[in-house]
Short mmCIF file of the C-alpha atoms (twelve columns), coordinates in Angstrom:
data_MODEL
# 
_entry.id   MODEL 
# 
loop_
_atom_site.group_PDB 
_atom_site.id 
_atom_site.type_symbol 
_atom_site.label_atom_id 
_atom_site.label_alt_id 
_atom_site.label_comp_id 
_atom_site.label_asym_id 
_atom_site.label_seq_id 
_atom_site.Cartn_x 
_atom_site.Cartn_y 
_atom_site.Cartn_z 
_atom_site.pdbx_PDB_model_num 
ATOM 1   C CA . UNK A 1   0.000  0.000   0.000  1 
ATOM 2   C CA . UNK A 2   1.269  3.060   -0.889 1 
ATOM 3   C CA . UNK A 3   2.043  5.555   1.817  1 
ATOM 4   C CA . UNK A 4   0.634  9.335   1.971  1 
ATOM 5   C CA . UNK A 5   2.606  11.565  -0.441 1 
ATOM 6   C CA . UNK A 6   3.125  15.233  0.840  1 
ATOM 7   C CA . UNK A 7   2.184  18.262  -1.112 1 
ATOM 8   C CA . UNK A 8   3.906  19.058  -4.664 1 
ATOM 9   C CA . UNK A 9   5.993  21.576  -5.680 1 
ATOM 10  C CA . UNK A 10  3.494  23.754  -6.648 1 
ATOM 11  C CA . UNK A 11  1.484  22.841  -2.686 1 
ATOM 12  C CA . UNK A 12  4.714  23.500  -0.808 1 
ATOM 13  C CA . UNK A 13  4.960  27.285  -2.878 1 
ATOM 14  C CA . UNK A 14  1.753  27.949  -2.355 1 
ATOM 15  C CA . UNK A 15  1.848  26.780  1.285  1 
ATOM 16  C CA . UNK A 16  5.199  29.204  1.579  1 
ATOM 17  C CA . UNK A 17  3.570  32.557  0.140  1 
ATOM 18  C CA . UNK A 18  0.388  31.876  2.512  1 
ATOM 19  C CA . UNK A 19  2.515  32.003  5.316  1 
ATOM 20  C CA . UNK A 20  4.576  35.201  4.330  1 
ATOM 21  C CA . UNK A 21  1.597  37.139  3.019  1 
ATOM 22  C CA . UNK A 22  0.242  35.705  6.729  1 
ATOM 23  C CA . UNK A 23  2.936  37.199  8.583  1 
ATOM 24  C CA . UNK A 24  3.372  40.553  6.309  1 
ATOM 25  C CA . UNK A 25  -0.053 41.572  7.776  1 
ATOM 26  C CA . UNK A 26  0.499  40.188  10.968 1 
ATOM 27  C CA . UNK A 27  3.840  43.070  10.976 1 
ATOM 28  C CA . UNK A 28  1.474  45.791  9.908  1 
ATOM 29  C CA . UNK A 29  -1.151 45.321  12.245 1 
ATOM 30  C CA . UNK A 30  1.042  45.193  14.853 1 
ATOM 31  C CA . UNK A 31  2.883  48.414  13.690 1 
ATOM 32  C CA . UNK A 32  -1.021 50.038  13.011 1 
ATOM 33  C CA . UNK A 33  -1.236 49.054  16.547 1 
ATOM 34  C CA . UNK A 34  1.432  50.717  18.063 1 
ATOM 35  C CA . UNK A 35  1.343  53.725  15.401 1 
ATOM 36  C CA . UNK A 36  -0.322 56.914  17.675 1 
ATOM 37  C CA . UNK A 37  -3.621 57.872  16.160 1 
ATOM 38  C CA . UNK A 38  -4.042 60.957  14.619 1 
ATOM 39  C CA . UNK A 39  -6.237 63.908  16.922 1 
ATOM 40  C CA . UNK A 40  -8.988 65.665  15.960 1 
ATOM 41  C CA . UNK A 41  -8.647 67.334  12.394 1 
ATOM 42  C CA . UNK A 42  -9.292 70.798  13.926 1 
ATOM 43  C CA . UNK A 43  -8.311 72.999  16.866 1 
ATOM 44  C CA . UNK A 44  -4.921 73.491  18.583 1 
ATOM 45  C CA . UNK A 45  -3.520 70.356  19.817 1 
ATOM 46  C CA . UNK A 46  -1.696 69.037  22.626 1 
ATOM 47  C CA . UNK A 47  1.163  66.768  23.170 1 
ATOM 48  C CA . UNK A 48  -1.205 64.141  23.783 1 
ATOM 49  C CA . UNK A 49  -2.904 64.505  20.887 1 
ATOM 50  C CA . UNK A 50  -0.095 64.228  19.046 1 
ATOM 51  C CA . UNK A 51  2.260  62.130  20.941 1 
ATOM 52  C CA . UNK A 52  5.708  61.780  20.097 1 
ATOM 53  C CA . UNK A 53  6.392  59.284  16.986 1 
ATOM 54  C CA . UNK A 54  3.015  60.340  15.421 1 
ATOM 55  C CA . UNK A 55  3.591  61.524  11.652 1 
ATOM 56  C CA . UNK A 56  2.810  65.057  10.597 1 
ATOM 57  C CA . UNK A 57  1.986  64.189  7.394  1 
ATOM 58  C CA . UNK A 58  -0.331 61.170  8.139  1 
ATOM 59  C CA . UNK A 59  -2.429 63.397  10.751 1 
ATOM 60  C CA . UNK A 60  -1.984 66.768  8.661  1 
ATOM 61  C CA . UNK A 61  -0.929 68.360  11.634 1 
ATOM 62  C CA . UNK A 62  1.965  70.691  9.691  1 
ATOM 63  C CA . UNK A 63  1.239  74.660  10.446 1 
ATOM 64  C CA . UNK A 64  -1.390 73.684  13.377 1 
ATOM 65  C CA . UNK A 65  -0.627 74.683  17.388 1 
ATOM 66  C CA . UNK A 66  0.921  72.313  19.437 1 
ATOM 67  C CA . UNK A 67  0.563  73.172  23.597 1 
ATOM 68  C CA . UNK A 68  2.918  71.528  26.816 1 
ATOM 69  C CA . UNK A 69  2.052  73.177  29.957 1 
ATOM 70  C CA . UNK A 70  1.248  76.866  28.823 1 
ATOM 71  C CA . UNK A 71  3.956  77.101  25.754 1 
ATOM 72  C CA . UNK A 72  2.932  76.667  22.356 1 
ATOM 73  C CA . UNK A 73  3.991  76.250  18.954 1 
ATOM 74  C CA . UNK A 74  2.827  75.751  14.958 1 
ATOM 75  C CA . UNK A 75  4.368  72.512  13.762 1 
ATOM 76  C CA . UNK A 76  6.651  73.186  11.545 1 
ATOM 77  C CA . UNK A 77  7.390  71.359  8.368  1 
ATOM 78  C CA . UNK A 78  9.507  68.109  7.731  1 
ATOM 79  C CA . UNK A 79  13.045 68.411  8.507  1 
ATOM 80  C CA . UNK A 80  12.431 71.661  10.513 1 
ATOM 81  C CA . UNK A 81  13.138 72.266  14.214 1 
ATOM 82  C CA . UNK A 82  10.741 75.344  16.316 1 
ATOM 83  C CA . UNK A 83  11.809 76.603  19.491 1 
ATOM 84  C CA . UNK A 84  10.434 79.010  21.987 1 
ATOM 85  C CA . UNK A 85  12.524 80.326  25.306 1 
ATOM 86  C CA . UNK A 86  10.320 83.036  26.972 1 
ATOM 87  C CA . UNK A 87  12.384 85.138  30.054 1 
ATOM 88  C CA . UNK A 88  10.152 85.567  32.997 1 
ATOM 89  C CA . UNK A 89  9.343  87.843  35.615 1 
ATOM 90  C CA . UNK A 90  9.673  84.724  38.169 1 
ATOM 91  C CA . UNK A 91  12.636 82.647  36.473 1 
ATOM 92  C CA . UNK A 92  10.401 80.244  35.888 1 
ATOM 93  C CA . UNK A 93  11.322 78.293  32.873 1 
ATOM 94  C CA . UNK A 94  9.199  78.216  29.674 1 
ATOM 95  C CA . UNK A 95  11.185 76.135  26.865 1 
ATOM 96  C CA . UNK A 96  9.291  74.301  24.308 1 
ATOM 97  C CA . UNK A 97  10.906 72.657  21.136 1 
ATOM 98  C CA . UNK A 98  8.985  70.639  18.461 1 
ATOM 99  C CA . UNK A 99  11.126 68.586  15.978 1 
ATOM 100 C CA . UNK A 100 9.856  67.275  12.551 1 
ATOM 101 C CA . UNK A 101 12.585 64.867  10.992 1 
ATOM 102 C CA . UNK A 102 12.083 64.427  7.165  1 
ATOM 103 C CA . UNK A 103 10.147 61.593  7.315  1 
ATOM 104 C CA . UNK A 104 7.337  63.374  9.297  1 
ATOM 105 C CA . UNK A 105 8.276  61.945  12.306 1 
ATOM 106 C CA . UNK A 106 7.143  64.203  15.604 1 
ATOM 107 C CA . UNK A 107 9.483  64.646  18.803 1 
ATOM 108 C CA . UNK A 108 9.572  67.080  21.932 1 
ATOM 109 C CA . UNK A 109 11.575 68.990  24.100 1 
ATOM 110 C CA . UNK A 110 10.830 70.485  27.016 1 
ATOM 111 C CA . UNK A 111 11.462 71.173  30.858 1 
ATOM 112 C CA . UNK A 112 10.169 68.136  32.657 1 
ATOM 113 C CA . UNK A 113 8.785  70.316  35.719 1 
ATOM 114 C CA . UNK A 114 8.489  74.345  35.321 1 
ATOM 115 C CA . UNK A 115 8.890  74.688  39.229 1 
ATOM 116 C CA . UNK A 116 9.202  78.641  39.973 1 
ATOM 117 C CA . UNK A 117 12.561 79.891  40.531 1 
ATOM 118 C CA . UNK A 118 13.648 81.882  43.330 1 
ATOM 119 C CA . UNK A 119 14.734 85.206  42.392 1 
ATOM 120 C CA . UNK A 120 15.001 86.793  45.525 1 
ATOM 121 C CA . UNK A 121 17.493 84.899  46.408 1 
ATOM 122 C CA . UNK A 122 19.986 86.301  43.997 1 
ATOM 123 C CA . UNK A 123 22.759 87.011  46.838 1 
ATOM 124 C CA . UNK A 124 23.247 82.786  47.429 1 
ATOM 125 C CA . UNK A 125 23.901 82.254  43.939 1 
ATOM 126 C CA . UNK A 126 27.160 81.890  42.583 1 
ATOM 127 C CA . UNK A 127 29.340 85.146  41.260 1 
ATOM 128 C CA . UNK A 128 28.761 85.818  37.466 1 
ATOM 129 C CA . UNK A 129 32.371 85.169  37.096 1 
ATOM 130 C CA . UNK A 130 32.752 81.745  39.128 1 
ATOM 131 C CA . UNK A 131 29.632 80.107  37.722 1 
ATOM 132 C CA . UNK A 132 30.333 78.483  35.209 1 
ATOM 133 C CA . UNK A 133 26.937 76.656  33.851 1 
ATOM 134 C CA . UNK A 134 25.819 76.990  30.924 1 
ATOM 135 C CA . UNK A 135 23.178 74.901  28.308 1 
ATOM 136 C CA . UNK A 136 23.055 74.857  24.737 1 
ATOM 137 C CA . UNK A 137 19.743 74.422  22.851 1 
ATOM 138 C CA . UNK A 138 21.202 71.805  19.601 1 
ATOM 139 C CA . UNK A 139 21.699 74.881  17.128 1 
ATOM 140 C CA . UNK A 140 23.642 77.680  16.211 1 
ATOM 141 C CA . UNK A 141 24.067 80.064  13.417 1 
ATOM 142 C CA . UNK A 142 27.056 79.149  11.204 1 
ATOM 143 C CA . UNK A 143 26.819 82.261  8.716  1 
ATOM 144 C CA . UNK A 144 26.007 85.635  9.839  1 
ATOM 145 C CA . UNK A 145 22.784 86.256  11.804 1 
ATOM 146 C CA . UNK A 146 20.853 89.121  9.439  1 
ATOM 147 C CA . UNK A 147 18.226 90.985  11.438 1 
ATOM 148 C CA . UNK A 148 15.654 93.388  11.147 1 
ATOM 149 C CA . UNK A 149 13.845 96.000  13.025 1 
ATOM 150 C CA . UNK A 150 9.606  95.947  13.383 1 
ATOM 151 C CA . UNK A 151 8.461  99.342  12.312 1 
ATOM 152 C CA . UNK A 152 5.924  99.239  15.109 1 
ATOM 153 C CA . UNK A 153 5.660  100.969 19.401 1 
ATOM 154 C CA . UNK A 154 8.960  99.672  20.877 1 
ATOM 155 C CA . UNK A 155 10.203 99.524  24.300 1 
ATOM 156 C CA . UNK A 156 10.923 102.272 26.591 1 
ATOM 157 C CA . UNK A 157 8.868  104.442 24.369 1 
ATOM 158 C CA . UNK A 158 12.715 104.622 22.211 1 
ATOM 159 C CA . UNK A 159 12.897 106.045 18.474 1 
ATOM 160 C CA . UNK A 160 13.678 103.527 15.813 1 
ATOM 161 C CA . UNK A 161 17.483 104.835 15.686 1 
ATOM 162 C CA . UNK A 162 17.567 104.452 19.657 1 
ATOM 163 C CA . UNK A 163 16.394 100.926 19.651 1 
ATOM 164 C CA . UNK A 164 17.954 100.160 16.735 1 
ATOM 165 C CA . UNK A 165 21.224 100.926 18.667 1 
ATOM 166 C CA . UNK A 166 20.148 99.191  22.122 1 
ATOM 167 C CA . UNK A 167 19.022 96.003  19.966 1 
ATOM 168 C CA . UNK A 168 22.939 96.019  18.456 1 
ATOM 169 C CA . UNK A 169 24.859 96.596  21.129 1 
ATOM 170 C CA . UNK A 170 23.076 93.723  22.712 1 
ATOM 171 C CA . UNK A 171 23.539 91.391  20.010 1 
ATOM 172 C CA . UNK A 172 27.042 92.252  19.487 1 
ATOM 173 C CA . UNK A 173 27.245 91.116  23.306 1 
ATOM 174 C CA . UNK A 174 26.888 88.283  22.258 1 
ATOM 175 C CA . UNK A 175 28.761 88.084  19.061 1 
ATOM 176 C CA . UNK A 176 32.440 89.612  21.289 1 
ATOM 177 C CA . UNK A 177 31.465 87.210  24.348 1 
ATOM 178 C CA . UNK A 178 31.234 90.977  26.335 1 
ATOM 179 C CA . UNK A 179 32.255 90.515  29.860 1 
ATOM 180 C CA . UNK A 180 34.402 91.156  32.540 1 
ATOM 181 C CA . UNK A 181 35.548 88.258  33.784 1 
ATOM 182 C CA . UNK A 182 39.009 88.827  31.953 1 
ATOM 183 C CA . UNK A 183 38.134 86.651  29.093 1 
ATOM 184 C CA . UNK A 184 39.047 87.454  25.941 1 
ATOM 185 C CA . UNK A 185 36.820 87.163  22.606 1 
ATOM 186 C CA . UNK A 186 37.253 83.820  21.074 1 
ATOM 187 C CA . UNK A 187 33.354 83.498  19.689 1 
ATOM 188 C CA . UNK A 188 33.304 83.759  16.096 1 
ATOM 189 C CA . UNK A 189 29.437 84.680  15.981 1 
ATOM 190 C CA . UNK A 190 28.590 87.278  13.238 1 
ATOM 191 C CA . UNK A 191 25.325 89.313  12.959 1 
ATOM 192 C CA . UNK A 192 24.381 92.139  10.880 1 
ATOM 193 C CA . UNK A 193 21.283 94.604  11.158 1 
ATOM 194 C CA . UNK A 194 19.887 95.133  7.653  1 
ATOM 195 C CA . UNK A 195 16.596 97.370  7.609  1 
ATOM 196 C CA . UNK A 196 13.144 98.137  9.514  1 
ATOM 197 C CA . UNK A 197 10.398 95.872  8.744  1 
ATOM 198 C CA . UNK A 198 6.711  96.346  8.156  1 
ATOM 199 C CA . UNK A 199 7.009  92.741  8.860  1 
ATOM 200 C CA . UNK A 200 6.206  91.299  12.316 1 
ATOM 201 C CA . UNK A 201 8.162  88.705  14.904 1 
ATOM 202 C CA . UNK A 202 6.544  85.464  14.025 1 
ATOM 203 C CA . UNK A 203 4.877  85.593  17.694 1 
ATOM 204 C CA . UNK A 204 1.647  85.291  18.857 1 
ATOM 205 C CA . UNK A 205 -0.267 87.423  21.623 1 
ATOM 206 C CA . UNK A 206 0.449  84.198  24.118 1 
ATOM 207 C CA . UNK A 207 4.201  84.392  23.236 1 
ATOM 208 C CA . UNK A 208 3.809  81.278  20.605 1 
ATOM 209 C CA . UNK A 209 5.752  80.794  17.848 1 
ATOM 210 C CA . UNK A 210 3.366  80.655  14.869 1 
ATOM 211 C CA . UNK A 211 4.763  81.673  12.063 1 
ATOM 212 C CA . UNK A 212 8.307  81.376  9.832  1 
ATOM 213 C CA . UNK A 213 8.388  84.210  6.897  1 
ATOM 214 C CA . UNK A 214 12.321 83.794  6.509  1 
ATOM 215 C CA . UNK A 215 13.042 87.324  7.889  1 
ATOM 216 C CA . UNK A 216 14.319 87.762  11.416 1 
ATOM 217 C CA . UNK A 217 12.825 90.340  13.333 1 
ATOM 218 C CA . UNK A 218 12.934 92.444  16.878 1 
ATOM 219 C CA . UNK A 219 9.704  94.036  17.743 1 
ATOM 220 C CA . UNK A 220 7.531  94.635  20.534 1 
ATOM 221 C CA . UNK A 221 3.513  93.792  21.141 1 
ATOM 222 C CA . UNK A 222 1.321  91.762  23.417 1 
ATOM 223 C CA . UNK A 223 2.739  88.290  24.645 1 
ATOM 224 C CA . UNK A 224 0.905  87.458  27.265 1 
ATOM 225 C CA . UNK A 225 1.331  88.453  30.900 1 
ATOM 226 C CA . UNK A 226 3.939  85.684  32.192 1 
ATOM 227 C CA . UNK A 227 6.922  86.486  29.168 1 
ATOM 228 C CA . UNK A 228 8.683  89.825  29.690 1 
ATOM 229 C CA . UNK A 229 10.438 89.077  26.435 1 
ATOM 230 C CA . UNK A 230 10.179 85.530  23.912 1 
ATOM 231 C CA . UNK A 231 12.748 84.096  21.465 1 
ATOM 232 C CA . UNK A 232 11.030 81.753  18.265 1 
ATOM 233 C CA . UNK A 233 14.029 79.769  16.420 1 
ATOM 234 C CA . UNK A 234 13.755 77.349  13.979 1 
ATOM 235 C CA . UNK A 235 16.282 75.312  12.561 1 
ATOM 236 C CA . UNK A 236 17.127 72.448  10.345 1 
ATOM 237 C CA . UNK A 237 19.882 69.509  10.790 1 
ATOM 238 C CA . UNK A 238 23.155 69.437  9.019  1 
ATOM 239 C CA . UNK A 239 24.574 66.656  7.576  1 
ATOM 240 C CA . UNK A 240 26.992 64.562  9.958  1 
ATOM 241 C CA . UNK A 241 25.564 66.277  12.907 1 
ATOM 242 C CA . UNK A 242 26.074 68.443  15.196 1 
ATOM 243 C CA . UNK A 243 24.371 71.555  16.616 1 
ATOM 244 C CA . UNK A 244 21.238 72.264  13.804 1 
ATOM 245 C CA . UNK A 245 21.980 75.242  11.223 1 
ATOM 246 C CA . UNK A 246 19.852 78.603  12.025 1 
ATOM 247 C CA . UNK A 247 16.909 79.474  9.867  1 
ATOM 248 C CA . UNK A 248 15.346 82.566  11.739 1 
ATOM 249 C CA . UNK A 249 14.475 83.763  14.780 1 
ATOM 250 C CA . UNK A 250 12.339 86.280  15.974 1 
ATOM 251 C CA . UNK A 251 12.643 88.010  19.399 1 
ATOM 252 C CA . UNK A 252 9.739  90.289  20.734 1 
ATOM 253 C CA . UNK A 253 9.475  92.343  24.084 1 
ATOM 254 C CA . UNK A 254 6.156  92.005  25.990 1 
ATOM 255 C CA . UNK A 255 5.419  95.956  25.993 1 
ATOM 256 C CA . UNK A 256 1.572  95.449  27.433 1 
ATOM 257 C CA . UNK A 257 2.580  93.809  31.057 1 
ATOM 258 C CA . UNK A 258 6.154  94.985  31.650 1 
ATOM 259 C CA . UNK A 259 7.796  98.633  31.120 1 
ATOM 260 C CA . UNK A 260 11.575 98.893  29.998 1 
ATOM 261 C CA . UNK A 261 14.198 101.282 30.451 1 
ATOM 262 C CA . UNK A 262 17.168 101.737 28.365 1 
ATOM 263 C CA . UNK A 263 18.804 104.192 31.591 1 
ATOM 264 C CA . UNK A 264 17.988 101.786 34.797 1 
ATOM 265 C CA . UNK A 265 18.918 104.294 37.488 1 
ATOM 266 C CA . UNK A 266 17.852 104.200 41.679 1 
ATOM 267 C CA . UNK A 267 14.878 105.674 41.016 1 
ATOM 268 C CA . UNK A 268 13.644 102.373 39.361 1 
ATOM 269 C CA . UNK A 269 11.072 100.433 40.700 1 
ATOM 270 C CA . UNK A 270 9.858  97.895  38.501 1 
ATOM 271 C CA . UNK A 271 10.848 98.816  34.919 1 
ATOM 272 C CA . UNK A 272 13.611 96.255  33.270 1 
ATOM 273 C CA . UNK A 273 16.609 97.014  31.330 1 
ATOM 274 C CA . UNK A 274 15.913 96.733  27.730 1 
ATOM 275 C CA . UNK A 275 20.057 95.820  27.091 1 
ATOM 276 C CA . UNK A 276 19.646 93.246  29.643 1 
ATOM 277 C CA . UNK A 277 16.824 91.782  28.619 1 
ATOM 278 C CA . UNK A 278 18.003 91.975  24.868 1 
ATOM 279 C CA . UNK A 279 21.343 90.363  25.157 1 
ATOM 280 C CA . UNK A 280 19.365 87.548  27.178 1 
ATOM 281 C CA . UNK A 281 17.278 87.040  23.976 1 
ATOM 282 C CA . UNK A 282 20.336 87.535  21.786 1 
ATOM 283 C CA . UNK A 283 22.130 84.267  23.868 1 
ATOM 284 C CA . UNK A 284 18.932 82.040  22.694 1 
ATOM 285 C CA . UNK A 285 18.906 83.637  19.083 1 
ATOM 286 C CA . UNK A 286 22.632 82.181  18.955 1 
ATOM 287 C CA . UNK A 287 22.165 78.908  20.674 1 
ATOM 288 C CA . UNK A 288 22.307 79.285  24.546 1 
ATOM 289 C CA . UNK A 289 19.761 77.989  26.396 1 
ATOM 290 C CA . UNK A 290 18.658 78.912  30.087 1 
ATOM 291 C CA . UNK A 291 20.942 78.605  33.416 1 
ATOM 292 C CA . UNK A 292 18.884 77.112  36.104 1 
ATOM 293 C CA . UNK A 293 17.749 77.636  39.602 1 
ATOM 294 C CA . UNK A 294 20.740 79.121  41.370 1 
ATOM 295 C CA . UNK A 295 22.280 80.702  38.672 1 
ATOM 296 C CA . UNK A 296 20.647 83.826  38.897 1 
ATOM 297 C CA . UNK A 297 23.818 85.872  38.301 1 
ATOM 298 C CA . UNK A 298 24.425 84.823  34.701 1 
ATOM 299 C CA . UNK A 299 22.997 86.561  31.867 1 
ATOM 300 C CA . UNK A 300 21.135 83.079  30.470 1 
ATOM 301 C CA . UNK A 301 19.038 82.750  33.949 1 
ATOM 302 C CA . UNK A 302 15.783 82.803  32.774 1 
ATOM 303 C CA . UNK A 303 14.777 86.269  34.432 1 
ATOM 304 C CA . UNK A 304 17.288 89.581  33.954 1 
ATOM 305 C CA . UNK A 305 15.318 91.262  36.950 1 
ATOM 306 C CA . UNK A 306 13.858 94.649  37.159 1 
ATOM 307 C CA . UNK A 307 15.704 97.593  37.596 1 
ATOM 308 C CA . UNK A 308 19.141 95.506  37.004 1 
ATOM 309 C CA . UNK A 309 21.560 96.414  34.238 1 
ATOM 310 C CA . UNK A 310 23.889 93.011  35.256 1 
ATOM 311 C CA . UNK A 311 22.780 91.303  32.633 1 
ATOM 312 C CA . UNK A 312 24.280 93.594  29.515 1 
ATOM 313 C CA . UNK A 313 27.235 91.836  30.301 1 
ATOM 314 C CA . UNK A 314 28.253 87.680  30.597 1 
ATOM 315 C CA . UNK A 315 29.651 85.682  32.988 1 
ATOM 316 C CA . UNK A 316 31.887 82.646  32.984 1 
ATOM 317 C CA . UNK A 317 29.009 80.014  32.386 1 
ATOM 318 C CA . UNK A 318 27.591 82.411  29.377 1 
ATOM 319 C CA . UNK A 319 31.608 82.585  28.115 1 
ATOM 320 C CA . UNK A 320 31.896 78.867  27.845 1 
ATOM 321 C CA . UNK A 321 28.536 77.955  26.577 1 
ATOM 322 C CA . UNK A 322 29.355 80.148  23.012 1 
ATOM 323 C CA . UNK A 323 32.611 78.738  22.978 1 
ATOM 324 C CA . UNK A 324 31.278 75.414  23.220 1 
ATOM 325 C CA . UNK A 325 29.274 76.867  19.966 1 
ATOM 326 C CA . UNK A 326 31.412 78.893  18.222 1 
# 
């Protein structure tokens, strides 16, 4: 009697695609099943709604608001990085970064607790020129930095030529690594101021960033009534790494909640120094990011503090952290 014969040729191929067409979908469904849904199709979003690994493109979500505790920001397009770094009243930290890589995929950064700082207690912290912390934000500009001036009210109630003037010599602050600490200018940062602008910061009136035209601009407006002053930057990667190559980045003074004074003198109560905050801003247009709790006395803490002109120039921590740039 003849025993059972097993499939053919033809069975066993058959048999063999079944199986790998079988286990193909099992692969997608399991990746469908881990891929994060995509939120509602309208309305600003949060970072639950679009949770990190979620595809802009998939979920349409390029150009619309995306919240984490009180910062915001319009996701930007593939291969694009968006940044906000707001300086507060309080220290308190506001830093909010969405990344697109160029496949669409979504990623955060932020502060994992904004606990309120402690600026009164200025005196414990550490001499500018002894402190030497410092954070970098992952970008820098590697040409020169080309800015403009908004052709709207500006702080301290100063004419275009006298801002114009306070917003340079705070930027080149930055750019000469100003201090006086004894350390001498080894930051190869370059900026240039080009024209005024009837264009505006890309900056909404609760200090988001919401909008990339491709110019750079310093203006003044409504941000809300927790930023004295906000810096938008976005960004892109460069190839073999490193810190990402500036596109833009718009800085605007909150000019509804806070006043400003370009002349800080005793008979200030509450006003801040434009310079101050200015070079602050300048350190995020150029890649620093903020010095933390107890490092009140560097320029990069996230509050300059009213009536204080320290701030105009660095201290060691701001030093080293553009070196470590440029």
């Amino acid at each position: 009697m003849a025993g059972r014969r097993g499939p053919g040729g033809l069975g066993r191929a058959f048999t063999a695609l079944v199986l790998t067409v079988t286990a193909s979908l099992a692969v997608v469904r399991a990746g469908e099943a881990h891929r994060p849904a995509c939120p509602p199709a309208r309305g600003e979003l949060t970072v639950e709604d679009l949770p990190a690994g979620s595809s802009v493109r998939d979920c349409h979500a390029v150009g619309r608001v995306v919240t984490h505790d009180g910062a915001g920001l319009a996701v930007p397009e593939p291969g694009t990085t968006v940044s906000v770094d707001a300086l507060t009243a309080d220290g308190s930290a506001r830093d909010f970064t969405v990344a697109v890589a160029p496949d669409g995929t979504v990623s955060y950064a932020y502060e994992a607790e904004h606990a309120q700082a402690r600026p009164h207690r200025r005196d414990d912290a550490p001499a500018s020129c002894s402190d030497d912390a410092y954070s970098t934000a992952g970008r820098k500009e590697y040409g020169t930095y080309e800015w403009f001036l908004g052709d709207g009210p500006l702080p301290a109630h100063l004419s275009r030529a006298e801002a114009r003037h306070a917003f340079a010599s705070a930027v080149a602050a930055i750019t000469t690594s100003r201090n006086d600490c004894g350390y001498e200018d080894t930051v190869t940062a370059r900026a240039r101021y080009l024209s005024t602008t009837s264009r505006e910061a890309g900056i909404d009136r609760e200090a988001r960033c919401v909008h990339r035209d491709g110019l750079s601009v310093w203006d003044a407006g409504d941000i809300g009534p927790d930023a004295v002053a906000t810096t938008c930057s976005w960004s892109r990667p460069v190839p073999g790494g490193g810190p990402e190559e500036l596109l833009e980045a718009d800085v605007r003074f909150n000019i509804r909640d806070f006043a400003f004074t370009d002349r800080p003198s005793d008979a200030c109560t509450r006003a801040y120094d434009l310079r101050s905050v200015a070079t602050h801003e300048a350190g995020h247009v150029f890649g620093l990011g903020h010095a933390g709790e107890g490092h009140e006395n560097l320029t990069m803490y996230a509050s300059s503090f009213a009536c204080s002109a320290a701030a105009r120039t660095l201290g060691k921590g701001d030093v080293l952290g553009l070196r470590s740039l440029y």
